[in-house]
C-alpha positions, -999 to +999 in steps of 0.1 A: -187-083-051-202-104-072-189-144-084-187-134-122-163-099-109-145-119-086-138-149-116-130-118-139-104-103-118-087-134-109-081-143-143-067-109-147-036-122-126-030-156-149-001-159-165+023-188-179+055-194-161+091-194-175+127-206-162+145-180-153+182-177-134+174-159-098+183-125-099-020+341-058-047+358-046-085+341-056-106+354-085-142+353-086-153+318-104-174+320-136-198+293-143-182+266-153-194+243-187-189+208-176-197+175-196-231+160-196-239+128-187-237+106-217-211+121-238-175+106-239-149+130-222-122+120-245-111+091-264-101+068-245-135+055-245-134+045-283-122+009-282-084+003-287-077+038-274-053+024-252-033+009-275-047-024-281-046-038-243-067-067-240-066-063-200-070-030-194-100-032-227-119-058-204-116-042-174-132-010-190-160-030-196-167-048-161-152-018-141-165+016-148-180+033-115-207+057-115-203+098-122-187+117-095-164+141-082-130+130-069-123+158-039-088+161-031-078+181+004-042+187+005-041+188-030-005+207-039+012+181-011+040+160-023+012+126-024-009+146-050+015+155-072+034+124-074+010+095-071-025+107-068-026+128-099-011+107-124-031+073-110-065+095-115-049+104-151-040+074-159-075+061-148-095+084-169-074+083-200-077+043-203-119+055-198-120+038-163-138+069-148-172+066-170-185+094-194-187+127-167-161+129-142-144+158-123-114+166-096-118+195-068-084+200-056-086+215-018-061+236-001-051+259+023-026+276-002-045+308-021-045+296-058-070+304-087-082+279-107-059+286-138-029+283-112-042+249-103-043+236-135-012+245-141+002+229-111-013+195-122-006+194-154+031+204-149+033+177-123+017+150-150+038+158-174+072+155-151+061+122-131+075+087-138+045+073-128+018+092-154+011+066-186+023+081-220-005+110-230-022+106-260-032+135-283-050+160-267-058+141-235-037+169-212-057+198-224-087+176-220-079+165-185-074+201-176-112+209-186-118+185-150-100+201-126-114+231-100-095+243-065-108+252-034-089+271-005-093+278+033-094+273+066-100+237+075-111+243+109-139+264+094-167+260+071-166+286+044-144+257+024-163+229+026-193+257+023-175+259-013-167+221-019-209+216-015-211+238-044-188+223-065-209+190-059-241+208-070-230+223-102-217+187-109-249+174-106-266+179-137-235+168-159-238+137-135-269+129-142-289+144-108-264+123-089-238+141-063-213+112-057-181+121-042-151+107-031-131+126-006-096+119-007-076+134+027-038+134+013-030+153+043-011+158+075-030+133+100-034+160+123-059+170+098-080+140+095-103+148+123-112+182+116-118+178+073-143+149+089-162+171+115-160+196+087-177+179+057-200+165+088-212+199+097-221+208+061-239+176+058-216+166+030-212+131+044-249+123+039-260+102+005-293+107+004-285+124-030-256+101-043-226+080-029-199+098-002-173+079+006-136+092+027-103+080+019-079+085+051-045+080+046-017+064+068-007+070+096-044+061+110-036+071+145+002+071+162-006+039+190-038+023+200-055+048+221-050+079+196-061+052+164-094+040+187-099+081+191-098+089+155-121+060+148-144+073+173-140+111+159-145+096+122-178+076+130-197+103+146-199+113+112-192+087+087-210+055+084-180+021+089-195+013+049-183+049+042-145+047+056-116+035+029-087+036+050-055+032+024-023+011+024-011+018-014+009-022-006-026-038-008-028-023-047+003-037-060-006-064-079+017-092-065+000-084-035-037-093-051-021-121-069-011-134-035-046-145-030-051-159-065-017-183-064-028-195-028-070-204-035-068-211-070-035-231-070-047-270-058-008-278-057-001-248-033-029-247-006-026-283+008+014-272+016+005-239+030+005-247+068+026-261+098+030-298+082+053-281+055+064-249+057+097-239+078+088-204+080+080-172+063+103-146+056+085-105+047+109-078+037+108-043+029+139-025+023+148+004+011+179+020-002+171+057+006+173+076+037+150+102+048+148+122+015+139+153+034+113+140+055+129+139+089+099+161+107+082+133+098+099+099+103+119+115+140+081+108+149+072+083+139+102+058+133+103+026+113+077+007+133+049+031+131+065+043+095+066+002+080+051-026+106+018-015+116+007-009+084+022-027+049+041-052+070+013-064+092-007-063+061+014-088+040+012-109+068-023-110+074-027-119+039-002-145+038-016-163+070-053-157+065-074-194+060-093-192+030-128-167+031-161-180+029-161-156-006-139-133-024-159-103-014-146-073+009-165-086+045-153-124+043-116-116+029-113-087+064-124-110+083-100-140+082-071-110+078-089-102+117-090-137+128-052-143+119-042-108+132-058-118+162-041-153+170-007-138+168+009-141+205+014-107+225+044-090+226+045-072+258+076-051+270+089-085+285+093-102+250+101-076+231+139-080+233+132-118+226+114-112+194+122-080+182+156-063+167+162-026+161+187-004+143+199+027+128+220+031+100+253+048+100+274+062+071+285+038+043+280+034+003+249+025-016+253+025-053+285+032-051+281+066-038+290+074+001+262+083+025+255+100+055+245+082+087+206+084+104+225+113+130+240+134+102+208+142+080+191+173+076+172+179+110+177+149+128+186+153+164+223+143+172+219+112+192+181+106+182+175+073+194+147+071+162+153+032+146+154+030+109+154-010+114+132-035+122+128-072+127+103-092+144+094-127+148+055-132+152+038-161+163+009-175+160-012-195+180-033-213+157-040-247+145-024-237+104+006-219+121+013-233+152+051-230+156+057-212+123+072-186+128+069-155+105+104-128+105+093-095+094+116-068+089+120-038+070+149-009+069+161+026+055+195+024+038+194-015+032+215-022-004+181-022-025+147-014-024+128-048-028+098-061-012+090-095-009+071-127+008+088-160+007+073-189+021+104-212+028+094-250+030+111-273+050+134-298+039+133-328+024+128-356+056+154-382+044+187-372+028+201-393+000+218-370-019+253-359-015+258-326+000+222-326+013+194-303+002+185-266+005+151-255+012+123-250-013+112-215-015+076-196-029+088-160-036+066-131-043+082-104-054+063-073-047+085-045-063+106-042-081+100-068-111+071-078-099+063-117-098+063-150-086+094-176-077+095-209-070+130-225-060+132-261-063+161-293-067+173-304-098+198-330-111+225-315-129+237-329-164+260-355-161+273-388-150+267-382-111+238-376-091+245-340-084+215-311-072+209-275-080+190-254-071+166-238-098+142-212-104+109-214-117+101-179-125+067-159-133+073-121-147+043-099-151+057-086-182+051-121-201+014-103-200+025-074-225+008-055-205+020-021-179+012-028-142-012-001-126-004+025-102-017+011-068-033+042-065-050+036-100-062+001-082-075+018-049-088+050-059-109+028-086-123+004-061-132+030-033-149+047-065-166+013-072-173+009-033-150-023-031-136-020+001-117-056-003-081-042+003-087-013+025-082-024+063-113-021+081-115-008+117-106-040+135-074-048+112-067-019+120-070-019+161-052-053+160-025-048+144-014-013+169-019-041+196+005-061+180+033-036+185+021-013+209+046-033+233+072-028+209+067+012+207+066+010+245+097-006+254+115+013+224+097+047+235+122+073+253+097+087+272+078+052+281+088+044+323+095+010+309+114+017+281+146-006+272+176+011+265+185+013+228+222-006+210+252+015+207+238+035+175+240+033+153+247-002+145+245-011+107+265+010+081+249+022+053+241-005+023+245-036+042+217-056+059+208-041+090+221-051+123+238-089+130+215-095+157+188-098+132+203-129+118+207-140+155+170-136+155+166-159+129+178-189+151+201-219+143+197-235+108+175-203+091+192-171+072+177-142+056+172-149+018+199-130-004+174-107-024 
């Protein structure tokens, strides 16, 4: 990336602090009429289209990839409809896609083109997520979407996908970019790669090809270290955008920006001054119907491995050599790689699980883990985590970092707080609480500092205040972390996709965790009495006991 982009985007995440209190059968295809290079696909491209935006105006301007073709397998899935659909509408409509664009849904389910259509607008027009249409823009949106169906373990689809790229080509200006997007189950991964390898679909000798794999990228170290092998014996490591949708939320990014461009943050950010560092992720659902799923894979494969260790990495990183995609992965590496092992030994030293029972969230009374829709009826599956990681290096050095994450908590919030240690001499009655560096990461996005302050009044009394940052004193509507991704893997800027060593260190991170909480494992440790939190409270008490004497888990 280059310095002026990486100035650009930083100032993009500026903003002024304010107090705040703490709170059917196919049909032959006809040839198709798409839009030539050059000519505007709608107008968005026209400048206030997008209702006067400053942000989203300069971003058009320094942002807009190349033509291409945005290939979608598992394109009626649950991912497509909700997320990936509206992020690549909300993309094109602000004119973030450039003047010729086009979407090949993929699927195994028979549909015509017209059904397709159909199913994508529909799901546009009923998702929370899809920015307010202007006039017209649906019907034009529908002029840039095609389908595709078949057998993924043969060729005759992608056989069909590499046509769609050449009739593409002369609205895109002889170029046959493509981004394939795999929104599918990860049993699939392996054979769409071998697939668009035989057809030579992979090569760019005429245009760009880039893969997007979704998570779960692998289900423990050897399977992930096999898929990495299966994916580069056809794609190039340049080629590979392996997504974690918790890298494109914009607290996230702005992580980076507080930290380096803040000189009043960065001298505190290390063992001299900081207590410890607290990362949730909670949730207040349950399984929502995906219990196939999650009775595999659990809450450490489902949570830790991937956005968790991520939010850590980032956290702990040192600073890069440059804001560009190599130098930011590789301090995330380095860090990733000084934290101690956890072996089966340590696990029940630095490790708590759980599994929610019934209780009441929102007021309303829900099942226990055990009495939802096809969950086994003494699965031993957690739905709780909480780890403490350590990490031997000369920043961190007995800091320790408490990730957890859980189903069923009281809220869904997500957040990094860097919790300072306290004040060495204490001359004030009633002594002091720690200071505290929040980033909120959903919901209400934004940034928290927690600090002492005399109260009005004859005596020297402290409270705690807040210092608080809202994205919203912007004026502006926060992306999709879709939008964010699927732009940058467009643009080929692979700075927040883990790379295949993030990747491979962070399974070894927990692979002792999975083992001593794995049925099956001959050195698994047997699990607590589940389950062993109710419903809407904060997972199990020996989490707090994990904490250790004079810490607690924030109130969020």
């Amino acid at each position: 990336m280059q310095q002026a982009a990486a100035q650009k985007r930083a100032a993009e995440t500026v903003g002024v602090a304010q107090p705040a209190a703490e709170s059917a059968a196919k049909s032959p295809r006809k040839s198709r009429q798409r839009v030539p290079a050059g000519v505007p696909a709608h107008g968005a491209d026209a400048p206030g289209a997008d209702g006067q935006n400053p942000f989203r105006a300069a971003m058009r301007r320094s942002r807009a990839p190349e033509p291409a073709t945005l290939v979608i397998f598992g394109a009626t899935g649950d991912l497509a409809r909700r997320k990936l659909l509206p992020a690549v509408f909300g993309l094109w409509q602000d004119g973030l896609l450039g003047s010729a664009f086009n979407i090949v849904g993929v699927g195994r389910q028979a549909m015509t083109d017209e059904q397709f259509k159909d199913f994508a607008i529909e799901a546009l027009k009923t998702s929370k997520e899809t920015d307010t249409p202007q006039p017209g823009s649906l019907e034009k949106f529908r002029e840039l979407l095609y389908y595709e169906y078949g057998d993924f373990g043969g060729d005759e689809v992608y056989d069909l996908v590499g046509k769609q790229l050449d009739e593409a080509e002369e609205a895109h200006g002889g170029r046959k970019n493509a981004l394939f997007y795999l929104s599918t189950p990860p049993s699939l991964f392996e054979p769409i790669s071998n697939g668009l390898g035989r057809l030579g679909l992979h090569q760019q000798d005429e245009g760009w090809r880039r893969i997007v794999i979704e998570k779960p990228f692998g289900r423990d170290l050897a399977s992930a270290r096999e898929l990495n092998a299966a994916i580069h014996s056809v794609w190039d490591e340049s080629q590979v955008y392996r997504i974690d949708h918790y890298l494109g939320k914009e607290t996230v990014q702005n992580l980076m920006a507080i930290r380096f461009g803040n000189a009043i943050f960065e001298p505190l950010w290390n063992r001299g001054y900081v207590d410890h560092v607290q990362i949730t992720a909670a949730e207040d659902l349950g399984l929502e119907g995906r219990a196939g799923y999650y009775e595999e894979a659990g809450v450490v494969r489902d949570m830790l491995q991937n956005h968790l260790m991520q939010l850590f990495a980032l956290t702990a990183m040192e600073a890069p050599a440059a804001f560009d995609a190599d130098a930011i992965r590789d301090e995330k590496t380095k860090v990733l790689r000084a934290v101690r092992a956890i072996p089966v030994e340590r696990v029940s030293e630095v490790a708590v699980r759980g599994q929610y029972g019934p209780g009441v969230v929102d007021g309303e009374k829900v099942p226990g883990y055990r009495e939802e829709p096809n969950v086994k009826p003494q699965s031993p599956t957690p739905t709780y985590v909480a780890v403490k990681l350590e990490v031997d290096n000369w920043r961190w050095q007995g800091v320790p970092f408490f990730l957890r994450s859980g189903k069923r908590l009281p809220k869904k919030v997500t957040e990094i707080a860097v919790v300072f240690k306290r004040a060495p001499l204490g001359i004030f009655p009633g002594g002091l609480e720690r200071n505290v560096l929040a980033f909120r990461i959903q919901p209400d996005e934004g940034v928290s500092l927690k600090f002492s302050s005399k109260m009005p009044g004859q005596e020297m009394v402290l409270r705690e205040v807040v210092m608080d940052f809202r994205y919203d004193a912007f004026g502006a509507q926060l992306e999709s972390p879709y939008s964010r991704l699927l732009l940058d893997a467009m643009l080929g800027d692979a700075t927040l996709f883990p790379r295949e060593d993030e990747v491979d260190h962070a399974w070894q991170i927990v692979s002792g965790i999975l083992e001593a909480w794995d049925a099956s494992s001959p050195r698994h440790q047997p699990a607590p009495d589940f389950p062993n939190y109710d419903s809407g409270t904060w997972g199990p008490a020996a989490a707090d006991e994990l904490m250790g004497e004079g810490r607690r888990w924030r109130r969020l």
